[in-house]
N, C-alpha and C positions, 0 to 999 in steps of 0.2 A: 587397760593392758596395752593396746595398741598406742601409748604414752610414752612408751616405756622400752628403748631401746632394744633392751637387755634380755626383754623376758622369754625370747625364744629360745636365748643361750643360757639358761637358767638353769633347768634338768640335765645340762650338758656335760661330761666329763673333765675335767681340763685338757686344755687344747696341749700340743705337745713344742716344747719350744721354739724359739725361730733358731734358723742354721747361723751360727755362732753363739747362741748362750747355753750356759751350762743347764747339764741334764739335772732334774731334781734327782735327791735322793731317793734311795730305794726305800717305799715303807714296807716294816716289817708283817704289815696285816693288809695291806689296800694290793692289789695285782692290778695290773692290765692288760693281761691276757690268760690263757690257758697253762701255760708252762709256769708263767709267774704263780698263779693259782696254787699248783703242785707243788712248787717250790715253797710257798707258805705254810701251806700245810707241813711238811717236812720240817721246815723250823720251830714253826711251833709245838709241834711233835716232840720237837728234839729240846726246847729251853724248859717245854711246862710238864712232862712225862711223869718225874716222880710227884709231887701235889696230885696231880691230877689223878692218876691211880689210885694216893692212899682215899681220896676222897671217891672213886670211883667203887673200892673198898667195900665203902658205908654199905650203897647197894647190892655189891654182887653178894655179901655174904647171906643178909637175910632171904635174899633171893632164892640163892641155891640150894635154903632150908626151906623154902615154899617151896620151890618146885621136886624135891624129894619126897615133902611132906603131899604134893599132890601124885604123884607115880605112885607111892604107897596106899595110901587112903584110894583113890581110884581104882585101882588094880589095874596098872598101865602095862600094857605089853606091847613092844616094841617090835614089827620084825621089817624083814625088809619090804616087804610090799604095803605094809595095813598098821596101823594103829588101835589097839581096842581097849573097851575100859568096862572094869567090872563094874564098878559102881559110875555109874551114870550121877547119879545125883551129887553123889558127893563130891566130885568133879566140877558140878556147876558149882559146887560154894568156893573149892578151893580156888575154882579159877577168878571169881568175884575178890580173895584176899589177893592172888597174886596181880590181878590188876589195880586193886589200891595201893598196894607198897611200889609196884614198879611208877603208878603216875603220880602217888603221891611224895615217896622221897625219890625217886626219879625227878622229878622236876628240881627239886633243890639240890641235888646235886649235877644238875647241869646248870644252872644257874650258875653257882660256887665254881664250877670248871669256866666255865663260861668268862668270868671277873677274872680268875687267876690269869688264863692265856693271855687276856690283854692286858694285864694290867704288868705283866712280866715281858711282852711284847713291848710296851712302853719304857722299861727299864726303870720300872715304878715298883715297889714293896710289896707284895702281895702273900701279906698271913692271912693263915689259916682262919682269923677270926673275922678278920676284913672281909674275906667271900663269905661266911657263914650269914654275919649280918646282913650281906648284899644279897644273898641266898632265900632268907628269911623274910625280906623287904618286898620281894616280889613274886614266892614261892603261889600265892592264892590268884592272883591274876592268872601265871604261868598254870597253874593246873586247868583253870578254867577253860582256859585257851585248847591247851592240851585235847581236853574231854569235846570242845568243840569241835577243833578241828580231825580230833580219829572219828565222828561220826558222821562228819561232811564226805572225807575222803574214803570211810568205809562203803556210806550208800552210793557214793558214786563210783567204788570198783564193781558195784552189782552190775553195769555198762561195762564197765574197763575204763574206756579213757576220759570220761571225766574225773573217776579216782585218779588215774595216773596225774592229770592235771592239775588238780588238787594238790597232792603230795610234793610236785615239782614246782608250786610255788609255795607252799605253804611250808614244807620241813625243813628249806636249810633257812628260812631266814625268820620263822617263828622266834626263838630265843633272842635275837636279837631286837627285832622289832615289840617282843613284849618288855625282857628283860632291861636295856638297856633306855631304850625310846619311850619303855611306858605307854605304846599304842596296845593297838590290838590288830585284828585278822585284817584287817583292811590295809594297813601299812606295809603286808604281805603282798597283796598283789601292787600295790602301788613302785614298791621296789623292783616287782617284775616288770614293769610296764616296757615294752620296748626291748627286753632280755628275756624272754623266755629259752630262746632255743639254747642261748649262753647256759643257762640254770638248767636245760636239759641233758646236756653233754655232761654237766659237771653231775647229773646227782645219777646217772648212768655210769658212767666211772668211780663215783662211790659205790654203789651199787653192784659192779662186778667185782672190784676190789675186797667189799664184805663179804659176797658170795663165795669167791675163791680163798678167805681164812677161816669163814666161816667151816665149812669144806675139811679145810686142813685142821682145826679142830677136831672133827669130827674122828678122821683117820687118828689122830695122836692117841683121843681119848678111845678110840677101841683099841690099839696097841696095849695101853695098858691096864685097863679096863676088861676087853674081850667086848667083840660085838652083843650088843643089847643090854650093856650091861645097868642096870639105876643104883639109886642111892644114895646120900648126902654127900659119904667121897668123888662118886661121879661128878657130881653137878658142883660142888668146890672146884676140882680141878678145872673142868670147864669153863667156869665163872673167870679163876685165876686166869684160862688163856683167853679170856674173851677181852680182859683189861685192855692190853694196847689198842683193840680195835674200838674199843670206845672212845678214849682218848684221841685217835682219828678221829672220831666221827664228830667228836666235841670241836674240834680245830678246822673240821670241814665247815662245819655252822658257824663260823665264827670268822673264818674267810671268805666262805663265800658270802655272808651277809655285807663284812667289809669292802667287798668288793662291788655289790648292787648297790649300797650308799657311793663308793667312787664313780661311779654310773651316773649317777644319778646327782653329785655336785662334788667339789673338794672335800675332801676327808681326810683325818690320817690317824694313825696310832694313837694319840696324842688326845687326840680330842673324844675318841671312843673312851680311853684311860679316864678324862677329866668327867665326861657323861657317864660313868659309873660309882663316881665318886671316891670317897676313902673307907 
């Protein structure tokens, strides 16, 4: 290694040009910095929004027939201080189905989302069947991963900030690093190395951003609804305002991974596009 001129500047960013040559282009997925960051997100928001919804669809519907079918069957009552449940038991099964539809066609559909944004970021074709098969290809890895990492970061919120540390390397750049690169958890903190507190700021700022629509759901659906109110119309509606914040949250994971590969060597739209295939 000490051979080898180069290999200090190897993990390095690119450098920024010298004063008289032209600035590179702006890529549509790589940032270098915070504002850029935001600004990515917002376009990709804004190029991949309808696909990404109808496919975000697929999950919110059966979804929000589990979770109707669990407030019924349980005997869930809502108020404002407490949470209670009639049936105990039945509770523990429904919550066992609603954790395999959400990790297991949850993953495939963020996968699928996951292909569309870049591959529409690239100004490249991206049908519906094209993410499905790319979706499909990596769907058992992705769960795996998934199931690993909610029980790493669950046992260690028992602490607090090992969970927290956890989540902040591991959730925005999992999909990518499984999806895309074909690693696994290790390729997660590898990306972090040297960026943590970057990846802090950023998944804090997703994180208020959800909390306060999250929130505002809440308010809309008892407007029309009436506080406490359950039932399959409830949790449709809900489900339906919950779309755009997914579709955030897919375009977060997928910048900000973009952005820990720029960190970490040259990269660009271009080349995530071609590493996902057709």
């Amino acid at each position: 290694m000490q051979n080898d001129p180069d290999w200090r500047r190897r993990d390095l960013p690119p450098a920024p040009p010298a004063p008289g040559q032209q600035q590179p282009a702006e890529d549509p997925l790589v940032p270098h910095d915070f504002t850029g960051w935001t600004g990515r997100i917002v376009d990709a928001f804004g190029r991949s929004w309808r696909p990404v919804i109808l496919l975000q669809l697929v999950l919110a519907v059966p979804l929000a027939i589990a979770l109707a079918a669990f407030e019924h069957e349980a005997g869930m009552t809502v108020t404002e201080t407490s949470v209670t449940l009639d049936h105990p038991g039945a509770a523990v099964g429904l919550l066992v189905v609603l954790a395999v539809v959400t990790i297991v066609l949850g993953a495939f559909i963020q996968l699928a989302s996951f292909w569309i944004i870049v591959k529409q970021a690239a100004g490249r074709p991206a049908p519906m069947g094209g993410a499905a098969r790319f979706a499909a290809s990596r769907a058992l890895p992705m769960i795996g991963w998934e199931i690993v990492a909610g029980v790493l970061i669950g046992v260690g919120l028992i602490v607090i900030l090992p969970g927290i540390v956890l989540a902040v390397i591991i959730l925005p750049t999992l999909l990518g690093a499984v999806g895309l690169e074909r690693r696994g958890m290790r390729r997660c903190f590898e990306l972090a190395r040297g960026n943590f507190l970057a990846l802090l700021g950023r998944c804090a700022t997703a994180l208020l951003i959800a909390a306060a629509y999250t929130q505002l759901i809440r308010v809309i659906v008892n407007i029309i609804f009436g506080r406490g109110a359950n039932g399959v119309g409830v949790q449709i509606v809900a489900g339906v305002l919950q779309l755009p914040l997914n579709v955030v949250g897919v375009a977060f994971a997928v910048v900000t991974y973009a952005e820990m590969r720029g960190r970490h060597g040259r990269i660009s739209t271009g080349d995530l596009s071609s590493a996902l295939g057709r």
